[in-house]
C-alpha positions, 0 to 999 in steps of 0.5 A: 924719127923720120920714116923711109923706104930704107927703114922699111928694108928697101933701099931703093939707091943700093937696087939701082946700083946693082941694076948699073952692076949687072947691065953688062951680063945682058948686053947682048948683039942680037939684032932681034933685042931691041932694046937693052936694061932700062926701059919698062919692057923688052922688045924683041923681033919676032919676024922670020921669013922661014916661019909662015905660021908662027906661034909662040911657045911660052914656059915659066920655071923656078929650081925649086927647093935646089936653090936654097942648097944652092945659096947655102953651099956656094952654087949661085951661078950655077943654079941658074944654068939649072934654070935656065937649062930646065926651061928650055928644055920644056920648049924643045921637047916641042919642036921650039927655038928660044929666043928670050928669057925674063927673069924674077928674083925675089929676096928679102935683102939684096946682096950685089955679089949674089945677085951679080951671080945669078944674073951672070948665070942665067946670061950665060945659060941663055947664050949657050942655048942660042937666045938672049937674056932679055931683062927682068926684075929685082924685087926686095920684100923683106917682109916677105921673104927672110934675109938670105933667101932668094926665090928666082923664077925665070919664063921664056918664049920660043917660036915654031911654024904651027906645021912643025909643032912636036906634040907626039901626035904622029907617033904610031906603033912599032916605033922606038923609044930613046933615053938621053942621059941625065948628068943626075938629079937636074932640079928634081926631088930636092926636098926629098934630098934636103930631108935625107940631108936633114937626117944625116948630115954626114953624108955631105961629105961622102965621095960617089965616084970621086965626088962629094955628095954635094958636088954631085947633087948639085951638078946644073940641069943638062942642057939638050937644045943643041943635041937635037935642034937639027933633027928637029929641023930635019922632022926626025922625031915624033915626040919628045919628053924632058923628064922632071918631076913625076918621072919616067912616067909621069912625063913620058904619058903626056906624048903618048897617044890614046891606043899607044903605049910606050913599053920601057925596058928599065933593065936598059936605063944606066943609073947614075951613081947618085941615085944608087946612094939615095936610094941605098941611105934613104931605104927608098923603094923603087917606085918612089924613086921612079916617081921622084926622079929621073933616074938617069933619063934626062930626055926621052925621044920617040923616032921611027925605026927607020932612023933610030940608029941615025939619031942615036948616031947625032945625040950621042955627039952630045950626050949618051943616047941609046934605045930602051923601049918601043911603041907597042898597042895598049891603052895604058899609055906607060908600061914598065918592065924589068927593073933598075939597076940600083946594084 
C-alpha cells in the first residue's frame, strides 16, 4: 500500500477546505490589518500619533481544562469568549489598548463545525473588545493529541505610551480598593471542577438560582476592557489586578508596592451562587476556595479616594462595582479580614 499524509491522519485538502471556511470570521475593516488569511504573517499598523512613546503589551493564554468541558457539553463557541475575554483582560489591567489577536488550535482530528465554532467565537470575542482577529494556525497531530480533543491557545499585542503604563507604582496609603463583579468561575479552578464532576456525577443537572450546574460553571469569562477604558485615559486608576488563578491574593499582591498593603474587607465581597454550591458539596475549606477562585472578584482596582465614588459611578455601567478595601502601611503586601459569605 501506498503511504500518505492522509494515512498518517493529516488530511491536508480537508485543512484548506476548512481554512476557505472560516476566512469570513476574520475578515475584518480595520484599516491597521494589512492583510487578511493567507499570507505567512499578519501585518498589522502600529503607528498612532497619540502614542509618543509606545511599547507593546504581549500576553498568551489558553482556557485551561474548561475546554475539554467545553467540547464535551456543546460550548465550542462560547469558550472561546472565555479566552479571548481572559487575555485581554491580562493587558488592560495595564493600562493597555488590544489591537491583535493570533490564535493556535491544536487537535488530533479536525472537525469543520468545531473548528468553525471556535473561530467564530474567538472573532467575535476580538471585535466586542475593539481589536481584530488577525490569523493563526490549525494544527492536526494525531499522534499527539487524541481524536476529539482540541487544545486552543490564543496571544495578543496591546499597545500603551511608556508614560501611561499602569503598573501599581503609584499607589500610595489611604487609597481604596475596589471589586468588579465576576459572573462565576471565568476560567479558573476547572480541574477542581471536573473532579467534583468525576465524583458526583448527579449534580450536572442540579438548578443554582434557575440554572443547571452546567449552564452556570460554563458561563464565558467577563470581559472588562470596555468598563474601564476611559478611566484609563483619563489616568483615574493607580493599579489594577484581573483575578484568575491563585485568587484574591495571589493576584491582587503583584500591584502592590513594598511598604503598602491592601487590607481586603471579605465580609464585603458578594459571592456568586456557584461558589457556595462547590464549596458546600465539595466540603472545601475557605482557604482553598480563595486560593482557587475568584470568588466573585473578576477585577480589582486600587483609586484614589478622591475619585472613588466617580469610578464606582462608571464601571457600574457595566458591571457591579463597589468598595472592599483600603491601602493601608504593612509589609505583608495582602491582609484578609472578616470572612466570605458562603451562607
Amino acid at each position: 500500500m501506498e503511504l500518505t499524509y492522509s494515512n498518517a491522519g493529516v488530511d491536508i485538502d480537508k485543512t484548506d477546505a476548512i481554512k476557505s471556511e472560516i476566512s469570513d470570521f476574520i475578515d475584518t475593516d480595520n484599516p491597521r490589518v494589512l492583510n487578511g488569511l493567507g499570507p505567512f504573517a499578519s501585518l498589522y499598523d502600529i503607528k498612532f500619533d497619540s502614542i509618543k512613546n509606545p511599547v507593546l503589551v504581549l500576553k498568551a493564554e489558553e482556557p485551561g481544562s474548561k475546554q475539554k468541558l467545553a467540547v464535551e457539553y456543546g460550548y465550542a463557541e462560547s469558550v472561546c469568549h472565555d479566552m479571548i475575554n481572559h487575555l485581554i483582560n491580562d493587558i488592560i489591567v495595564m493600562g493597555a489598548t488590544p489591537l491583535a489577536v493570533l490564535d493556535t488550535i491544536i487537535c488530533g482530528e479536525a472537525d469543520s463545525e468545531i473548528i468553525k465554532s471556535f473561530i467564530k467565537g474567538m472573532s467575535e470575542a476580538c471585535k466586542a473588545n475593539d481589536c481584530a482577529l488577525v490569523g493563526g494556525e490549525t494544527s492536526v497531530q494525531p499522534s499527539v493529541v487524541d481524536k476529539g480533543t482540541y487544545v486552543l491557545t490564543s496571544s495578543v499585542a496591546g499597545i500603551v505610551d511608556r508614560h501611561d503604563i499602569i503598573d501599581g507604582s503609584a499607589i500610595s496609603e489611604g487609597d481604596v480598593v475596589l471589586t468588579v463583579a465576576s459572573n462565576g468561575l471565568h476560567t479558573n479552578g476547572y480541574s477542581l471542577v471536573r473532579l467534583l464532576m468525576d465524583k458526583m456525577p448527579e449534580i450536572i443537572e442540579d438548578k443554582i438560582n434557575g440554572e443547571t450546574f452546567i449552564e452556570a460553571v460554563m458561563k464565558p469569562h467577563t470581559a472588562y476592557y470596555k468598563s474601564v477604558k476611559d478611566l484609563v485615559a483619563a489616568k483615574k486608576i493607580k493599579g489594577m489586578a484581573h483575578i484568575t488563578g491563585g485568587g484574591i491574593e495571589g493576584n491582587l499582591n503583584r500591584i502592590i508596592p513594598d511598604g503598602l498593603c491592601a487590607e481586603v474587607d471579605s465580609a464585603k465581597i458578594e459571592v456568586p451562587p456557584i461558589f457556595k454550591y462547590i464549596k458546600n458539596k465539595g466540603n472545601i475549606s475557605e482557604a482553598e476556595m480563595l486560593k482557587t477562585f475568584n470568588c466573585g472578584a473578576g477585577l480589582m482596582i486600587v483609586v484614589d479616594k478622591s475619585v472613588a465614588d466617580s469610578v464606582i459611578k462608571h464601571v457600574s455601567q457595566f458591571y457591579k462595582c463597589y468598595e472592599t478595601g483600603k491601602i493601608i502601611s504593612g509589609n505583608e503586601k495582602i491582609k484578609f479580614k472578616n470572612c466570605l459569605n458562603f451562607d
